[in-house]
C-alpha positions in Angstrom: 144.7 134.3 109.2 146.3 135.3 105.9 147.7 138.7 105.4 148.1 140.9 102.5 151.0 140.0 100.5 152.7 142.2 97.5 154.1 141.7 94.4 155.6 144.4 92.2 152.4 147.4 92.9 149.5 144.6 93.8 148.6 144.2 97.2 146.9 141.3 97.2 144.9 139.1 99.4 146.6 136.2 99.9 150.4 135.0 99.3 149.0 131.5 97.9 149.1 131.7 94.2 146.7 129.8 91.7 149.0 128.1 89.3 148.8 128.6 85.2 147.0 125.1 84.5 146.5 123.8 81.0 143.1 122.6 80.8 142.1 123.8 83.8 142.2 127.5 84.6 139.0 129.3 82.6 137.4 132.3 83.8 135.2 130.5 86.1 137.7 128.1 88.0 139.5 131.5 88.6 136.8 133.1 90.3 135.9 130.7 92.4 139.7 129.8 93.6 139.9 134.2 94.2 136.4 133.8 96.2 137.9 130.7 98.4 141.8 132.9 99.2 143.9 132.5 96.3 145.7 136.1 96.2 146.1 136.1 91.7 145.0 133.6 89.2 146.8 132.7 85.9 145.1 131.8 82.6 146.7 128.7 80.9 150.2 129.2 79.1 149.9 130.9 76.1 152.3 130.8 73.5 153.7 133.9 72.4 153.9 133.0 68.6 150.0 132.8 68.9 149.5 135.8 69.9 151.9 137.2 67.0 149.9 135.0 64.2 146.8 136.3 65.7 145.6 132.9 66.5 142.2 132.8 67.4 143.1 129.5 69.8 145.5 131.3 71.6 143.8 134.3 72.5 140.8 132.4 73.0 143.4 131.3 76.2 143.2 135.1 77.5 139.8 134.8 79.0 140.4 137.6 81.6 136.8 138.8 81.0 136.2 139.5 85.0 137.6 142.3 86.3 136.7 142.0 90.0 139.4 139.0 89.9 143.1 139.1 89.9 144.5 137.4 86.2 147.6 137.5 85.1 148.7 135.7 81.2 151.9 133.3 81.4 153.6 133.2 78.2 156.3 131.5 76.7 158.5 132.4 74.3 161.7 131.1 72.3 163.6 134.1 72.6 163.6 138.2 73.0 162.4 139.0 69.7 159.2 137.2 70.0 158.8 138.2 73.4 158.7 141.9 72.4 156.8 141.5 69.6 154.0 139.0 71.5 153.9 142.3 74.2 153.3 144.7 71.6 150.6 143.0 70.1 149.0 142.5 73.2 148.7 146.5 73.4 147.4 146.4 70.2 144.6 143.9 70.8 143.5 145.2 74.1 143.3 148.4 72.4 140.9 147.5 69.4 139.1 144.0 69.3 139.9 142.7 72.1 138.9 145.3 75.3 139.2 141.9 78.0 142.6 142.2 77.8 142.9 145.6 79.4 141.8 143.4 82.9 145.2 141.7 82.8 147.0 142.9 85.8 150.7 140.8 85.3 152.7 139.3 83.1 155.3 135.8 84.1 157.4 133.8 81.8 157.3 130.1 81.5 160.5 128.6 82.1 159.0 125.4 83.4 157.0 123.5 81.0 158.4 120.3 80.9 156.4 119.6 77.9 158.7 118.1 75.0 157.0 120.0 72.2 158.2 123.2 74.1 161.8 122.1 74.8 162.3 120.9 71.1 161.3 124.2 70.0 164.5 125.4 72.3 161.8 127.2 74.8 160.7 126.4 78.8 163.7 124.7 80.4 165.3 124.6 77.6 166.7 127.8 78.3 167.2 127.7 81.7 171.3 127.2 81.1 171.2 130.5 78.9 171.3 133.1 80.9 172.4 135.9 78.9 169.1 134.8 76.6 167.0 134.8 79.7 168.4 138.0 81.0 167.6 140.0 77.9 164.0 138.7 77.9 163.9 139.6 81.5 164.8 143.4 80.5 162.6 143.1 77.5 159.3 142.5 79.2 160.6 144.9 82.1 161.0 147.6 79.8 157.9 146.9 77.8 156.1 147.1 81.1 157.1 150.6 81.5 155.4 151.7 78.3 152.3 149.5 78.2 149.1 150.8 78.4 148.3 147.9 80.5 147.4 147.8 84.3 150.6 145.7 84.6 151.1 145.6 88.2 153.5 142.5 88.2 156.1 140.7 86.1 157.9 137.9 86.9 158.7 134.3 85.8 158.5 130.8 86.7 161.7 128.2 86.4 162.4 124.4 87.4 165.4 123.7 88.5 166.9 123.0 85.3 166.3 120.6 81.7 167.6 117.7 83.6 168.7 116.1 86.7 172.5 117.0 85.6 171.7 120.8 85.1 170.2 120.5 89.0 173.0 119.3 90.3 174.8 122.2 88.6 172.4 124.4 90.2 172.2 126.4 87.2 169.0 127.9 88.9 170.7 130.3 91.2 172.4 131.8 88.1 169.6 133.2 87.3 168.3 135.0 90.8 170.6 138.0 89.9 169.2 139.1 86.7 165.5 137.9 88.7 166.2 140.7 90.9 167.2 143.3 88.9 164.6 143.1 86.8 161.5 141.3 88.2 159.0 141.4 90.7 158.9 138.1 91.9 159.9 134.6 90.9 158.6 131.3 91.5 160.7 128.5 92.0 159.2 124.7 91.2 161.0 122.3 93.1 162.0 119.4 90.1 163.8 119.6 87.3 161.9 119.0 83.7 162.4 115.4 83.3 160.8 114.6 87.0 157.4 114.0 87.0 154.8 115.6 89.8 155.3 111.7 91.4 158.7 112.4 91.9 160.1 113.7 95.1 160.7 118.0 95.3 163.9 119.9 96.2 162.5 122.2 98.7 166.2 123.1 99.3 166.9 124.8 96.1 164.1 127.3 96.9 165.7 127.7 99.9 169.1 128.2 98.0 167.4 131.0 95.8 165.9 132.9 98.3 169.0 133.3 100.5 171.0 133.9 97.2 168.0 136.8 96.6 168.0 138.4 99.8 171.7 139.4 99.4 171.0 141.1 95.9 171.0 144.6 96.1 167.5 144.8 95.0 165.7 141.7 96.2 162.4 140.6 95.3 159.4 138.0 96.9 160.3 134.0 95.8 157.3 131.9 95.2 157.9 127.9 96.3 155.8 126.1 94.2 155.7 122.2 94.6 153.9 119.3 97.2 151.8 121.5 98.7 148.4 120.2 99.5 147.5 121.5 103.2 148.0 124.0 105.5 150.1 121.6 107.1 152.6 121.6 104.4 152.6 125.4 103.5 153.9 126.3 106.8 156.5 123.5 106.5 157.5 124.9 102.8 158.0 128.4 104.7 159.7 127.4 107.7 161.9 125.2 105.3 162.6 127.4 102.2 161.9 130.7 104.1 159.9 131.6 100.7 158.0 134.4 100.8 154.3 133.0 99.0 153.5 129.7 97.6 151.8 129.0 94.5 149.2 125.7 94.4 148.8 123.6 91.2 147.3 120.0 91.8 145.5 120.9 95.1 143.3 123.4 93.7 142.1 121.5 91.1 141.1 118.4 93.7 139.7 121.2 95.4 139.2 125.0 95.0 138.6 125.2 99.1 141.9 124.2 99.6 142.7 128.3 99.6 140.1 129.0 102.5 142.0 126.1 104.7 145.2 128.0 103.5 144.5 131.2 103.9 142.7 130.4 107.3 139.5 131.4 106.6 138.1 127.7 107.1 137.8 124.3 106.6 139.3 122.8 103.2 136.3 120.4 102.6 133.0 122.1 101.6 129.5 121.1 102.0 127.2 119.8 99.8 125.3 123.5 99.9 128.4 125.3 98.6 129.6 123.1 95.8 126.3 122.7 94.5 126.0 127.0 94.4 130.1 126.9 93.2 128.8 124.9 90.3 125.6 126.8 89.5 127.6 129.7 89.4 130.6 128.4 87.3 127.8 127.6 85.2 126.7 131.1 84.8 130.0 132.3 84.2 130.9 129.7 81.5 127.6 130.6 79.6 128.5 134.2 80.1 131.6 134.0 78.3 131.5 131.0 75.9 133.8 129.0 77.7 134.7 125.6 75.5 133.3 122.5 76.6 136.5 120.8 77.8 136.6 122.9 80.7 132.8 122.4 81.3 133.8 118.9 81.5 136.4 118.7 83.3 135.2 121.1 86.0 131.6 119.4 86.4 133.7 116.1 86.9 135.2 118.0 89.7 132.1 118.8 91.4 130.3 115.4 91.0 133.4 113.8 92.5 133.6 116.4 95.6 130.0 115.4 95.9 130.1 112.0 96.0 133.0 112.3 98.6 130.7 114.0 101.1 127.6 111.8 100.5 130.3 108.4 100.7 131.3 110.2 104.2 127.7 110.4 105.6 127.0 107.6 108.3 124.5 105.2 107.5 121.2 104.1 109.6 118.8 102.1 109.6 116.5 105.2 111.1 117.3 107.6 108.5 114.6 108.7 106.7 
């Protein structure tokens, strides 16, 4: 059975994180990956110059409307100076037109977007080899949570293992566990560099490499594997491998949210007919509730209807059945 597992001052449920996922993580999908085990849940990467520009589009991304579930905000940034000023307009907005925002409970930095619009802009992996630059952003949003008005429980940040295949084998990754430590809560480690695709095979060894590098830091914080895992099976071989400390899930949860109970083990991975059909009435309810945009609708009632037809393809045929 899962145990509670802490980051920074939450004590959550669960160590099995619910990955930022563009297109995919609204306010519903969130609650019903929180219901199922997942210990937080992110809302989509938002970009940090949207939040400066007031861009209705990007906080539109910040639906962390319910309270009763665990939501942090992932933002990128290109460097400290939009950070800081991204973080101060966040006070700002949860302070006046946008109250929501006072339910965000952490804050983590993308360093892992292999998206090329992000690297071109010098952002994401892009700066995983500057580590001075990444280090001051570190301090940046560590200081900034120390004056917020925000129930910031947790910051931390999310890296690959570097732009490129080259920068991997430089492991240019465990540069940056020191400043990690000194200034985070946690950081999460995915397993590929930038240029690999999610076909590709992971690393598990270089989380392995950062959390030995972390536990001999004088102050030493939880690493999050993140990469391949799709079971139970495979979480406990991503601990006993990497010796991480949580794990956060990307592709599984979106094939299916009850991957977390199986996880967490609280049950079996594959639900019935009964509960996807309430899971969907009441993601329903919540995307009504809070106006969430009809790509999600979509591509979260595809979701169900394909978990569905997988259980009705599994039941056995007769001739008898009536």
């Amino acid at each position: 059975m899962s145990t509670p597992f802490t980051i920074g001052t939450l004590t959550l449920q669960s160590k099995y994180l619910l990955a930022p996922m563009e297109g995919v993580s609204d306010v519903g999908f969130r609650r019903l990956c929180f219901q199922n085990g997942a210990g937080i849940t992110w809302t989509e990467m938002v970009r940090a110059s949207g939040i400066v520009r007031r861009n209705k589009a990007t906080l539109d991304l910040i639906d962390t409307f319910d309270s009763g579930t665990p939501t942090g905000i992932q933002l990128f940034a290109v460097n400290e100076r939009e950070l800081a000023v991204a973080l101060y307009n966040l006070d700002q907005l949860a302070n006046s037109t946008h109250p929501h925002f006072k339910n965000i409970v952490a804050v983590d930095l993308n360093f892992g977007c292999p998206s090329p619009d992000i690297i071109r802009t010098g952002a994401g992996p892009a700066l995983l080899k500057r580590v001075n630059k990444m280090n001051i952003m570190f301090d940046k949003l560590a200081h900034w949570r120390k004056t917020t008005t925000l129930p910031i429980g947790a910051i931390g940040a999310k890296i690959r293992l570097g732009l490129n295949q080259q920068e991997q084998d430089h492991k240019i990754y465990l540069r940056l566990v020191e400043p990690a430590c000194k200034h985070l809560d946690y950081f999460i480690v995915h397993a590929r560099n930038a240029k690999q695709k999610s076909s590709d095979p992971v690393s598990w060894n270089a989380i392995k490499e950062v959390k030995d590098l972390a536990i001999r830091q004088p102050r030493t914080i939880p690493i999050i594997g993140n990469g391949n895992v799709f079971s139970a099976i495979d979480a406990e071989r991503m601990t006993s491998q990497t010796g991480c400390d949580g794990i956060m899930i990307a592709r599984a949860a979106i094939a299916n949210p009850w991957v977390f109970r199986e996880l967490t083990g609280h049950g079996d991975a594959k639900p019935t007919a009964i509960e996807i059909a309430r899971a969907k009435e009441e993601y329903m309810a919540i995307a009504q509730a809070y106006t969430t945009k009809q790509k999600y609708l979509d591509f979260h009632k595809e979701g169900f209807s394909r978990m569905l037809s997988g259980i009705q393809q599994s039941v056995p045929k007769s001739e008898n059945m009536q």
